[in-house]
C-alpha positions in Angstrom: 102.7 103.0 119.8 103.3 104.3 115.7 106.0 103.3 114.0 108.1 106.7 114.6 108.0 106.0 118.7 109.0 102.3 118.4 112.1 103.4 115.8 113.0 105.8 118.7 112.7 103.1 121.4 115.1 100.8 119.4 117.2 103.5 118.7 117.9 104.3 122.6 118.4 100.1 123.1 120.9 100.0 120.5 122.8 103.0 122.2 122.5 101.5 125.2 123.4 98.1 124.1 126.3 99.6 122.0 124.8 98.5 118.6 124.0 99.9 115.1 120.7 101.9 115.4 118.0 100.2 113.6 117.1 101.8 109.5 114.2 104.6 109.6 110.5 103.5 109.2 109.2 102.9 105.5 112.9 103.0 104.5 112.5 99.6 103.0 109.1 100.1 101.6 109.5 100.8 98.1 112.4 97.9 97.6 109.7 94.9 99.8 106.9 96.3 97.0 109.5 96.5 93.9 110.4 92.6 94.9 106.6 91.9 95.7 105.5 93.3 92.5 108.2 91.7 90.5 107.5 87.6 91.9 103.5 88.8 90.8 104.9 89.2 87.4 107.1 85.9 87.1 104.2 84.3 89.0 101.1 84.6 88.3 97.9 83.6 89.7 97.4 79.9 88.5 93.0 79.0 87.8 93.5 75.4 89.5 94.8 76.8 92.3 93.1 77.8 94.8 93.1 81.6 96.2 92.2 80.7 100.4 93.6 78.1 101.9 90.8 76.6 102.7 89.9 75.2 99.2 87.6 78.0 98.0 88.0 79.9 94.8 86.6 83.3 96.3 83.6 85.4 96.2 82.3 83.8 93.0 82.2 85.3 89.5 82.1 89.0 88.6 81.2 91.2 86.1 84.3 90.3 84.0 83.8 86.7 84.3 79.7 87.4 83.4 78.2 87.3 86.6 76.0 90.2 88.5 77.5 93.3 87.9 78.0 94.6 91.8 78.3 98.4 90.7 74.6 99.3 91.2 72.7 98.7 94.3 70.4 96.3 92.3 73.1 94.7 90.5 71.8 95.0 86.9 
């Protein structure tokens, strides 16, 4: 089921239940990435902490931080 069929399903239980219909798919998008984008900016990625929760720090260095540069297939 897509998102358009479920908004249609809720739609008919709210009628049926005598409730507000539900808000359009995606019609919340752009404000959940605006607020998303904005708590990136006031907080940023700290190095001690760790990116998984498991511990690890990730796939290991990249290019950037001078390790194998993964654009060519043999990494030079």
């Amino acid at each position: 089921m897509d998102a358009i069929q479920q908004h249609m399903l809720d739609t008919y239980r709210a009628a049926q239940l005598s409730e507000p219909a539900p808000p359009p798919p995606g019609r919340h998008d752009r404000a959940g990435l605006r607020d998303l984008y904005r708590h990136w900016l006031t907080h940023p990625p700290h190095p001690a902490r760790p990116a998984f929760e498991d511990g690890t720090l990730g796939p290991g260095p990249g290019p950037l931080d001078g390790g194998p540069d993964m654009s060519s297939p043999s990494g030079a």
